[in-house]
ZABA-200512 format. One record per residue (C-alpha): x, y, z; residue in one letter; residue number from 1. Coordinates in Angstrom, 2 decimals. Each point is the difference from the previous one (the first is absolute). Layout:
NODE       xx       yy       zz  type  seq
NODE        X        Y        Z     A  NUM
...
//
This chain:
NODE       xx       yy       zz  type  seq
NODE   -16.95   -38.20   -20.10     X    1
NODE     3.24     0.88    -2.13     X    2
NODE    -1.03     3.25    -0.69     X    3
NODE    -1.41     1.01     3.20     X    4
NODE     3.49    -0.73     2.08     X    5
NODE     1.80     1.82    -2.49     X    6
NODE    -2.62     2.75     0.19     X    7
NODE     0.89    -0.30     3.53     X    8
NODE     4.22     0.27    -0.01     X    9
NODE    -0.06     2.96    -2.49     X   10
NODE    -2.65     2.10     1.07     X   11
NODE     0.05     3.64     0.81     X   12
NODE     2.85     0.92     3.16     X   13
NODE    -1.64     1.22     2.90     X   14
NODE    -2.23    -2.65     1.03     X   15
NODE     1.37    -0.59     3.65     X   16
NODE     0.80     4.08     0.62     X   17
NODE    -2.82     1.73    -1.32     X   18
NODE    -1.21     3.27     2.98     X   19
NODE    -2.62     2.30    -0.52     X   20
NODE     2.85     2.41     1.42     X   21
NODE     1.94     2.55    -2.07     X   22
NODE     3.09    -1.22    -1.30     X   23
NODE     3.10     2.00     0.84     X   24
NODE     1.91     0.59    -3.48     X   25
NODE     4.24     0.06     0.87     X   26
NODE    -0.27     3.84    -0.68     X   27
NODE    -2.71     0.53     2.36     X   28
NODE     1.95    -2.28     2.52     X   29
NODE     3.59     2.24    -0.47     X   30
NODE    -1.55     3.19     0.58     X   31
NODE    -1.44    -1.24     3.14     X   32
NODE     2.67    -1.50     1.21     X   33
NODE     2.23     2.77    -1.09     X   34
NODE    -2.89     2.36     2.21     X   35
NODE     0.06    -2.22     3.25     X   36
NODE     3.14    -1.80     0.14     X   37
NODE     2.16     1.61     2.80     X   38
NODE     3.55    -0.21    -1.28     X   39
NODE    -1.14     2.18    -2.43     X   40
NODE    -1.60     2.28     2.27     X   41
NODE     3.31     0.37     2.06     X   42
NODE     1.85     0.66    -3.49     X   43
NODE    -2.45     2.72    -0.79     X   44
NODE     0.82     1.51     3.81     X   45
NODE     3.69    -0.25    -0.80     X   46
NODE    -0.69     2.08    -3.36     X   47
NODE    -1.81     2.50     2.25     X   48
NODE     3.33     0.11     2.25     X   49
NODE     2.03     0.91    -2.88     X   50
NODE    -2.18     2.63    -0.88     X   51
NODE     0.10     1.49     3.53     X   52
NODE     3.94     0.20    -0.94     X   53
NODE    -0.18     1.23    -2.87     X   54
NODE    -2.38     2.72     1.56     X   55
NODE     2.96     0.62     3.09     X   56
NODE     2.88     0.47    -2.62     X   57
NODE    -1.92     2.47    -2.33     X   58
NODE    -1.27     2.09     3.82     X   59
NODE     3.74    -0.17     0.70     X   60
NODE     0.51     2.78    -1.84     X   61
NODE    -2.21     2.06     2.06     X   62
NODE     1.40     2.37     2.95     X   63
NODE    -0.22    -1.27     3.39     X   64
NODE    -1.77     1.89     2.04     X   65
NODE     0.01    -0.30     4.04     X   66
NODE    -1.59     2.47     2.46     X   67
NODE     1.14    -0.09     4.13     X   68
NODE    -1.48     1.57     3.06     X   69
NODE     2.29    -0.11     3.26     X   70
NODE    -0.82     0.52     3.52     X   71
NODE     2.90     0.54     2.18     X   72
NODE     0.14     0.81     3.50     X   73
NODE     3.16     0.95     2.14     X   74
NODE    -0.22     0.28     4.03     X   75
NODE     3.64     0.65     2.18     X   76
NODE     2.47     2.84     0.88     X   77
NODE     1.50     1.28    -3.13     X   78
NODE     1.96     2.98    -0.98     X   79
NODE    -2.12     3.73    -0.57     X   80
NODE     0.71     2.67    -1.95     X   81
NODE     1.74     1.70     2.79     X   82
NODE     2.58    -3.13     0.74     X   83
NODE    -1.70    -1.08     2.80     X   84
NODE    -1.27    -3.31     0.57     X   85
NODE    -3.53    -0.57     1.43     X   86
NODE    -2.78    -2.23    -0.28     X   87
NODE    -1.94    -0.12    -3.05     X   88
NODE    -2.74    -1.28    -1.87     X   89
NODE    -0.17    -0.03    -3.63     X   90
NODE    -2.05    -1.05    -3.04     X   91
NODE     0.35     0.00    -3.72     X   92
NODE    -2.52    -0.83    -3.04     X   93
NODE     0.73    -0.45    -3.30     X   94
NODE    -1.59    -0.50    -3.22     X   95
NODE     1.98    -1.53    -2.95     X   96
NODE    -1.02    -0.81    -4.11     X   97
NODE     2.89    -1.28    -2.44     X   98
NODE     0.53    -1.43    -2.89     X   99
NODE     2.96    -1.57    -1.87     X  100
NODE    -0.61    -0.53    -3.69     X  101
NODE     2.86    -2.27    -1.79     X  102
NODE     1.35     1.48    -3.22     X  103
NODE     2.90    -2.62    -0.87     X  104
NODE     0.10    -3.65     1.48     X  105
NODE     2.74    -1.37    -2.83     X  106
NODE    -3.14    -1.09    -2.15     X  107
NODE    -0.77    -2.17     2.85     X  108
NODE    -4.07     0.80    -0.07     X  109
NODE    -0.10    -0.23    -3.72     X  110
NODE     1.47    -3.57    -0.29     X  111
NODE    -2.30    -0.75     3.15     X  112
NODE    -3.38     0.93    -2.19     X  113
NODE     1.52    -1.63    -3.13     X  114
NODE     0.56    -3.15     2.00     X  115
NODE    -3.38     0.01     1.85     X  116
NODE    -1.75     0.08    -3.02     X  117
NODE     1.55    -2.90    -1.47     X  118
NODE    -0.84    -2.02     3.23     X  119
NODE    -3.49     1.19    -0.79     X  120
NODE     0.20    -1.58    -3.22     X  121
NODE     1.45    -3.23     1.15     X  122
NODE    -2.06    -0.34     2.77     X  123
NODE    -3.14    -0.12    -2.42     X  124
NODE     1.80    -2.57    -2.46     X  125
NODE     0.53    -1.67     3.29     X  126
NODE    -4.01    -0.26     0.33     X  127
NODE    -0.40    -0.52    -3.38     X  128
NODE     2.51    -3.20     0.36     X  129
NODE    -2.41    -0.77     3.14     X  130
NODE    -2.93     0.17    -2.07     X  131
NODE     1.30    -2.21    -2.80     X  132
NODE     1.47    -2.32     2.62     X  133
NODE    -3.95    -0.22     1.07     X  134
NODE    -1.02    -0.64    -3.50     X  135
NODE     2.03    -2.82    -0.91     X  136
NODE    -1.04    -1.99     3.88     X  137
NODE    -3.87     0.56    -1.56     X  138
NODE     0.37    -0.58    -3.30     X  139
NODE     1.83    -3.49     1.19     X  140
NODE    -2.50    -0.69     2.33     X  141
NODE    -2.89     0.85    -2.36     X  142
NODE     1.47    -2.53    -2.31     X  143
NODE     0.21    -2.55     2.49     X  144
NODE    -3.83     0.11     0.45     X  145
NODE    -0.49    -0.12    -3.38     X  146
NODE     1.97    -2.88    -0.28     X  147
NODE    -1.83    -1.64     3.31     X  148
NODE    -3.35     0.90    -1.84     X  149
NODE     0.86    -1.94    -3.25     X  150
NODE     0.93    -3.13     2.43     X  151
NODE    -2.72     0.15     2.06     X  152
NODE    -2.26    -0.46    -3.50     X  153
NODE     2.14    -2.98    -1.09     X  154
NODE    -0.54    -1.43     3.40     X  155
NODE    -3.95     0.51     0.21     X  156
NODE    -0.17    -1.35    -4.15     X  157
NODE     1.60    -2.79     1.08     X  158
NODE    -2.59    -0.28     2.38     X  159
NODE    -2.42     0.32    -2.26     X  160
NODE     1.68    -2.51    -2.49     X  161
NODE     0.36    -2.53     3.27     X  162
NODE    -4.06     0.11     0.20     X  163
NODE    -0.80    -0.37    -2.82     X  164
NODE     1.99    -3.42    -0.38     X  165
NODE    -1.42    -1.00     3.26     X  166
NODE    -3.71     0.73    -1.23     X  167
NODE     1.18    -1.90    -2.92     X  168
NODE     1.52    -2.85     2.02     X  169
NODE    -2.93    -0.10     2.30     X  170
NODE    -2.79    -0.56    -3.07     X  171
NODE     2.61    -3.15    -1.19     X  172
NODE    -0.02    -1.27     3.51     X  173
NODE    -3.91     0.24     0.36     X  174
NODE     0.18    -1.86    -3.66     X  175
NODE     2.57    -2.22     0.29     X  176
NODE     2.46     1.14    -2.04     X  177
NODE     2.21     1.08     2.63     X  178
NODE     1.14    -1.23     3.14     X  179
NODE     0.06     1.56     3.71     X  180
NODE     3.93    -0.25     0.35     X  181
NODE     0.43     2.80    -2.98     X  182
NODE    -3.27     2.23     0.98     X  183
NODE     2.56     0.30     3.35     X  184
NODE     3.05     0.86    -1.41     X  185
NODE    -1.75     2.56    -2.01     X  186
NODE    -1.80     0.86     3.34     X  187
NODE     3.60     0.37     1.44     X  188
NODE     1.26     1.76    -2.97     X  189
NODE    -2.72     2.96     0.51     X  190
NODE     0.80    -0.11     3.62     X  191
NODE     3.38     1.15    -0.77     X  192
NODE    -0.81     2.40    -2.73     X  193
NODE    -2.72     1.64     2.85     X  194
NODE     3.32     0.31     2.32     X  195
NODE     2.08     1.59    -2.99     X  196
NODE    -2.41     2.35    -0.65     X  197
NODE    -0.37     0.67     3.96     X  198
NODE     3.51     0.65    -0.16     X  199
NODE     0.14     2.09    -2.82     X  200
NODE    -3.11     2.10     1.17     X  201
NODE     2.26     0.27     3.40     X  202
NODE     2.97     0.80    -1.80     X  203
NODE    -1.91     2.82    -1.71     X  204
NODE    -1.53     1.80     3.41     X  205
NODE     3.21     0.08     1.37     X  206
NODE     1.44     1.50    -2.98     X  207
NODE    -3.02     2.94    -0.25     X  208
NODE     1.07     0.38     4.01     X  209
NODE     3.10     0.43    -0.84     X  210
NODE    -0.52     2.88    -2.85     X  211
NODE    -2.90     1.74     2.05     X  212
NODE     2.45     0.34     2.86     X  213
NODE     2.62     1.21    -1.93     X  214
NODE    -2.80     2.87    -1.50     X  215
NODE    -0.04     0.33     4.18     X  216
NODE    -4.13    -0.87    -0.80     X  217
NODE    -2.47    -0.98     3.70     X  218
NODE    -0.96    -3.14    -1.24     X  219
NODE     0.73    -2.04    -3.33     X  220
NODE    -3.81    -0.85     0.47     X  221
NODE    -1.56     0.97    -3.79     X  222
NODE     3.60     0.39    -1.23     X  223
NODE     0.70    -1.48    -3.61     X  224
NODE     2.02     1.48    -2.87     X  225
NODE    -0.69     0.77    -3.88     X  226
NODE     1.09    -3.31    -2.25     X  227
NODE     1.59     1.51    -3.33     X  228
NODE    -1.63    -0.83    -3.18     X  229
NODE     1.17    -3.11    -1.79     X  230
NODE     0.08     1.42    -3.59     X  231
NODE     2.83     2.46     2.18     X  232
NODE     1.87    -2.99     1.70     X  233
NODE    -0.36    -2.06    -3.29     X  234
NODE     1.99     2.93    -1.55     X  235
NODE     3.07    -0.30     1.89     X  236
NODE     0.74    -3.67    -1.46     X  237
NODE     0.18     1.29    -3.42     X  238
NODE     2.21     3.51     0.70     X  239
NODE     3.12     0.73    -1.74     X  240
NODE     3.25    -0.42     0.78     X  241
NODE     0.76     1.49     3.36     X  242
NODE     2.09     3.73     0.70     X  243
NODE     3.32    -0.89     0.85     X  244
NODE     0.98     0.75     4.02     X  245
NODE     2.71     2.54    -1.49     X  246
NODE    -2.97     2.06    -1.76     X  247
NODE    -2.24    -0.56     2.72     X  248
NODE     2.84     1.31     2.32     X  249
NODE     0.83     2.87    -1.95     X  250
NODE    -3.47     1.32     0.07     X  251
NODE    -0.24    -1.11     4.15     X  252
NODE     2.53     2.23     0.87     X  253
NODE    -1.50     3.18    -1.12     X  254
NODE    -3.46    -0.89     1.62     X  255
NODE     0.56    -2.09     2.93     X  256
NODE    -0.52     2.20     3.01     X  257
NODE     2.88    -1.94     2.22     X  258
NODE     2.54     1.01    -2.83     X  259
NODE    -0.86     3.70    -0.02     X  260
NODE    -0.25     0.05     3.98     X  261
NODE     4.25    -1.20     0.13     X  262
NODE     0.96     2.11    -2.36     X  263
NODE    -1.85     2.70     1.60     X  264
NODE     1.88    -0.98     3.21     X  265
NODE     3.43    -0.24    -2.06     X  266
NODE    -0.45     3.63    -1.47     X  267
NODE    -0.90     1.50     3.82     X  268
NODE     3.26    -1.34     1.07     X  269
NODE     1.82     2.86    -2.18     X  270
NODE    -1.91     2.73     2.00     X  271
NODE     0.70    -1.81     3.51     X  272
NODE     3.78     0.59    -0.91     X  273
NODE    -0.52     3.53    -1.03     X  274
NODE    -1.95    -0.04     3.67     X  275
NODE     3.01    -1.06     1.43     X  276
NODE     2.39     2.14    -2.09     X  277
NODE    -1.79     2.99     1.17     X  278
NODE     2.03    -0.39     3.36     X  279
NODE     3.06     1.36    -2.05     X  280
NODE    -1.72     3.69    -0.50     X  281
NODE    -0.99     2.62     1.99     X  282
NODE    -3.01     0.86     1.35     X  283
NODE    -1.63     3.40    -0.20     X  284
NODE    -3.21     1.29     1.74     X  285
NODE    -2.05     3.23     0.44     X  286
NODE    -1.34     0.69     3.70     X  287
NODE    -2.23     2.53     1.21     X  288
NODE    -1.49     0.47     3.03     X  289
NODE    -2.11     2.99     2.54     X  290
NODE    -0.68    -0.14     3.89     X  291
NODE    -0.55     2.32     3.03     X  292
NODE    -0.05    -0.77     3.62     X  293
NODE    -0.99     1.03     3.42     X  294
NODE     1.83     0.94     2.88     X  295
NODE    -0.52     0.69     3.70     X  296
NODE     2.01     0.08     3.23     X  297
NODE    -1.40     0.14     3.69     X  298
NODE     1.29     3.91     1.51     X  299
NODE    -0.38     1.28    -3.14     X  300
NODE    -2.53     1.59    -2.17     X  301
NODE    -0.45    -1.34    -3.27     X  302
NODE    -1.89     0.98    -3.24     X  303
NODE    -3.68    -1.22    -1.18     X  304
NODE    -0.08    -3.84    -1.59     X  305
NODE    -1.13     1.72    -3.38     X  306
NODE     3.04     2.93     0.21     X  307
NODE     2.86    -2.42     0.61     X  308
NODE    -1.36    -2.13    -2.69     X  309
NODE    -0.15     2.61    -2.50     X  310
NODE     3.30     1.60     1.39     X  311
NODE     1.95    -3.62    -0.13     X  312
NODE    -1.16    -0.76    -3.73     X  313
NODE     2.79    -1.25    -1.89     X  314
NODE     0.43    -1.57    -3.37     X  315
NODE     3.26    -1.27    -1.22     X  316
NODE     0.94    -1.60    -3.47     X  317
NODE     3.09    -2.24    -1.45     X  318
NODE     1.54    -2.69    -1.99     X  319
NODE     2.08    -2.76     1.45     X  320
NODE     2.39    -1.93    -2.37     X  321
NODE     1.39    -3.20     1.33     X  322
NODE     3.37    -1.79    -1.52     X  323
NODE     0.42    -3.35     0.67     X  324
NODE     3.56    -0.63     0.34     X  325
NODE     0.33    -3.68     2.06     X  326
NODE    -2.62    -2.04     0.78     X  327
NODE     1.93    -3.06     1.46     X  328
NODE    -0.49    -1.63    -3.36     X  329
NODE    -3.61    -0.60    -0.05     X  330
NODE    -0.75     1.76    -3.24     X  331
NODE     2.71    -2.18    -1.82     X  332
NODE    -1.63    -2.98     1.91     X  333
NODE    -3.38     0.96    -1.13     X  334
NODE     1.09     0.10    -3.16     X  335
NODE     1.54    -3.14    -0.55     X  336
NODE    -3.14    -1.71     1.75     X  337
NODE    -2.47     1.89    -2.37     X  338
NODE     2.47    -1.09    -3.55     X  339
NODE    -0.28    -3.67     2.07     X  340
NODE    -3.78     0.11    -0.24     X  341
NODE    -0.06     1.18    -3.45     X  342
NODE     1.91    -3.47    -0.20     X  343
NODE    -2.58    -2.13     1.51     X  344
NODE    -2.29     1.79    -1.81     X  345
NODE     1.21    -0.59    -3.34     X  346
NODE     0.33    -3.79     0.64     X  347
NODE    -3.33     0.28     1.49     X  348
NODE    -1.28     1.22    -3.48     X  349
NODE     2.29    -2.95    -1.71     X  350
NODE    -1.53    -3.05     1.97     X  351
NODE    -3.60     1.55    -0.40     X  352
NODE     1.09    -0.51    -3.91     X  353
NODE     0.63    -3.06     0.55     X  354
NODE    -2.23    -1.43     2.06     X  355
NODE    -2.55     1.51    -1.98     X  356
NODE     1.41    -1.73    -3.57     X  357
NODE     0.50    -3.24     1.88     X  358
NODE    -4.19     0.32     1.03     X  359
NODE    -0.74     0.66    -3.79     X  360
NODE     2.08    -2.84    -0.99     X  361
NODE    -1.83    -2.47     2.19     X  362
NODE    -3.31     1.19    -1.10     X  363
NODE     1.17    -0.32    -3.76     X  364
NODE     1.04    -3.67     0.40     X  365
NODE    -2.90    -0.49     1.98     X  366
NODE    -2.65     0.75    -2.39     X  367
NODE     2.04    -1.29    -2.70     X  368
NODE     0.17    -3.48     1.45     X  369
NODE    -4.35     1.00     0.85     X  370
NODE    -0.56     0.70    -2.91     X  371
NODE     1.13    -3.38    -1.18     X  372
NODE    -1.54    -1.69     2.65     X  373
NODE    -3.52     1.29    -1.11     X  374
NODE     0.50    -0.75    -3.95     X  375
NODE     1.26    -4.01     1.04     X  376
NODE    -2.51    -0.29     3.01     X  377
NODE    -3.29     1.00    -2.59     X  378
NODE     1.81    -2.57    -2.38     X  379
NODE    -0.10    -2.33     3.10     X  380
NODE    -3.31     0.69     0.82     X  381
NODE    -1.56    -0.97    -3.59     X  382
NODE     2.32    -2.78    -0.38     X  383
NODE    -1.96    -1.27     3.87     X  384
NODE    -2.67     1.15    -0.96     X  385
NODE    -0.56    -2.31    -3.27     X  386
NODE     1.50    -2.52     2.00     X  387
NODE    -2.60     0.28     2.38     X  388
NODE    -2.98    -0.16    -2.43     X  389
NODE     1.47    -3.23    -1.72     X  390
NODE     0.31    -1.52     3.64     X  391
NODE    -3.42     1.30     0.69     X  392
NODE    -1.43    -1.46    -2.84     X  393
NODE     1.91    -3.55     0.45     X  394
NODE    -1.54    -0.31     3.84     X  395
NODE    -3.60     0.69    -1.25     X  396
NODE     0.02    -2.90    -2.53     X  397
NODE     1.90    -2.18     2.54     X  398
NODE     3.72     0.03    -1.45     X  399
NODE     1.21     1.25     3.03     X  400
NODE    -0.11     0.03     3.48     X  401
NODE    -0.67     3.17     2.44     X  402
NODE     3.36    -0.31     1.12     X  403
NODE     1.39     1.08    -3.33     X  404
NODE    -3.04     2.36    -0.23     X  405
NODE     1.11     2.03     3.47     X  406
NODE     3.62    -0.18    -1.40     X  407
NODE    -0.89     1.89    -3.02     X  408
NODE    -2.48     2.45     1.13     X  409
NODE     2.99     0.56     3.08     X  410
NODE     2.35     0.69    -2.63     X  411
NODE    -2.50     2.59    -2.17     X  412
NODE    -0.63     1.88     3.63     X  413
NODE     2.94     0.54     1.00     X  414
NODE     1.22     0.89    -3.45     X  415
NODE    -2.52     2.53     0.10     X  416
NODE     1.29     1.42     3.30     X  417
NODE     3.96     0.13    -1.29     X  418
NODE    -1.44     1.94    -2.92     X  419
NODE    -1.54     2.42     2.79     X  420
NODE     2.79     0.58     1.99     X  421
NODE     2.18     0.97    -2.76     X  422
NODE    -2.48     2.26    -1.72     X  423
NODE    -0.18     1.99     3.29     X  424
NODE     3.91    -0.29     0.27     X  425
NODE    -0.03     1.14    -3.50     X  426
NODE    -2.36     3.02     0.38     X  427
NODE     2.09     0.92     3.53     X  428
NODE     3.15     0.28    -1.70     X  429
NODE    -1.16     1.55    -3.25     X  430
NODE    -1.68     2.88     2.56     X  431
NODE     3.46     0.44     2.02     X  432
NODE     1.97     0.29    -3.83     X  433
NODE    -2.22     2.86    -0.33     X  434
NODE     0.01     1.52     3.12     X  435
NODE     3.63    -0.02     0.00     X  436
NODE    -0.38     2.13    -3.29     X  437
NODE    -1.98     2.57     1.83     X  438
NODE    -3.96    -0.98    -0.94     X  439
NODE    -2.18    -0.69     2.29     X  440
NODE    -0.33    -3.29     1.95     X  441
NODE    -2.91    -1.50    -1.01     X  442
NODE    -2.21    -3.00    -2.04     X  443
//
């Protein structure tokens, strides 16, 4: 009987949450999520939008082209070629094509494709911050199940633990070694472990809900994640001393994607001055341009459509050089709101610093403090767990009651389940260390 409820409360995990369905690993569950989550989708049209702009300010170098075709008609007494006035009727048609291609704009469209390809580049280490931002909600849901999977198998060996006592109990009744009042209270002791484990099973769909909607999946029907290996989580109690935050920050900065997005941002604030500087120069341009027209007037006799086309055919060429000389202030004004931005933008880049230390910090003392949960809650699980087979032993030859017995196999359970929720706190904090180093976030 010894043996076979310790068999019992250390078998194999996985005895309540076994599914003949395939097991999502955290990888496969990031890339999906990262595939069908819509905030990301909307980040990926905004990167699309700055590529459109990037596309406008390189075209803006291109001539403008326009063509025009006018109708007019004129009906009235007007003045004739013999300075008389009588009544008239007239009509004109013209044809139009010009172009005006700018040679000089004060380095204005330069600066303009400079500064839309930085926005490019922020805008996707914007949706790479998106996508990380996804990674971390999965990765901490993921190890919530986990951590709802290892309770749920405490629960159900407890279960198992509770029946066999009650088997036991039930052979000493029919022999009369035991009485009725304890084969209850061990009845009523299972009872409770059944709604524990109900509980925990519970706790567990809702948490699998809660990840499959996040991966925006149908139905969380079949859903259930990969458990890590234990010679893997077994590693993490026995790792070196932790990389300090000021290392781990130092490498951050170069890799983190919301970093490189500010000072993206920070360095396209010296080209939206320059934008706004260009108001101080002046503009040159090249136009160019051909039409004909069409005349007629009632009284009179006028020339074919084709011969007053070809006779009215005109072409005409210049440059036009514009000096700006006052413009009520609003280039200065530009200018001073533009250096104002580069402002914001700097602090911007100095509290994204900061906040991003600050998270690295909290991580660091967090799986510091995990990692010494795990090491004293394995010491606290042997130390129940011999406990528990000297109490054991005591209740089978009658030195003590089931009371005592419950007590102690209470304390070894729940031992067992403080040891679980650190190592899963331990192995979440670990992964964030490293995916604040750059690496990838997975176990």
């Amino acid at each position: 009987m010894k043996r076979y409820v310790l068999s019992l409360m250390i078998g194999s995990l996985g005895l309540g949450t076994a599914n003949a369905q395939k097991a999502w690993s955290l990888r496969e569950c990031c890339d999906y999520a990262i595939e069908h989550n819509i905030s990301i989708k909307q980040q990926e049209n905004q990167c699309r939008q700055q590529e459109i702009q990037l596309s406008t300010a390189k075209n803006s170098r291109l001539p403008d082209v326009n063509g025009s075709v006018g109708q007019n008609f004129s009906f009235g007494r007007g003045l004739t070629m013999d300075n008389t006035y009588t009544n008239t009727n007239t009509s004109s048609t013209s044809f139009q094509l010009g172009a005006n291609l700018p040679l000089f704009t004060g380095f204005e469209i330069p600066n303009q494709i400079k500064l839309s390809k930085l926005n490019l580049e922020a805008a996707t280490a914007d949706l790479e911050k998106a996508k990380n931002d996804i990674r971390m909600q999965v990765a901490q849901a993921y190890v919530q199940i986990l951590y709802d999977m290892e309770i749920a198998d405490v629960a159900h060996r407890q279960i198992a633990i509770d029946s066999a006592q009650v088997a036991r109990l039930q052979a000493f009744v029919d022999n009369g070694k035991a009485s009725e009042a304890e084969l209850s209270q061990q009845k009523a002791t299972m009872a409770n472990s059944k709604l524990t484990a109900t509980q925990a099973d519970n706790n567990l769909k809702l948490e699998l809900l809660a990840l499959s909607q996040l991966l925006e999946l149908p139905s969380p029907e079949g859903f259930t994640v990969v458990r890590p290996n234990p010679d893997e989580l077994a590693k993490l109690m026995n790792q070196d001393k932790l990389i300090t935050p000021d290392d781990i920050y130092a490498e951050a900065l170069g890799v983190k994607p919301e970093i490189l997005s500010q000072q993206l941002k920070l360095k396209g604030t010296e080209h939206s001055i320059k934008i706004a500087q260009a108001g101080h120069y002046p503009t040159l341009s090249l136009s160019g341009g051909l039409g004909t027209n069409y005349y007629t007037t009632s009284g009179f006799k006028s020339e074919s459509f084709g011969k007053q086309l070809e006779n009215n055919f005109s072409q005409y060429i210049g440059l036009n050089l514009s000096v700006p000389i006052f413009s009520r202030f609003q280039t200065r004004n530009r200018i001073r709101s533009a250096r104002i931005d580069q402002a914001n933008q700097q602090l911007q880049l100095d509290n994204t610093k900061k906040t991003l230390y600050k998270e690295i910090q909290q991580v660091y003392y967090n799986a510091q403090n995990a990692q010494s949960k795990e090491k004293s809650s394995a010491e606290a699980v042997q130390s129940s767990k011999d406990a528990f087979q000297l109490m054991q032993a005591k209740y089978e030859n009658g030195k003590a009651n089931i009371t005592e017995f419950n007590e102690s196999k209470n304390n070894y359970l729940k031992s067992e389940s403080d040891l679980v929720q650190a190592r899963y706190e331990n192995l979440y904090q670990h992964a964030l260390l490293e995916f604040y180093r750059g690496k990838e976030l997975n176990f």
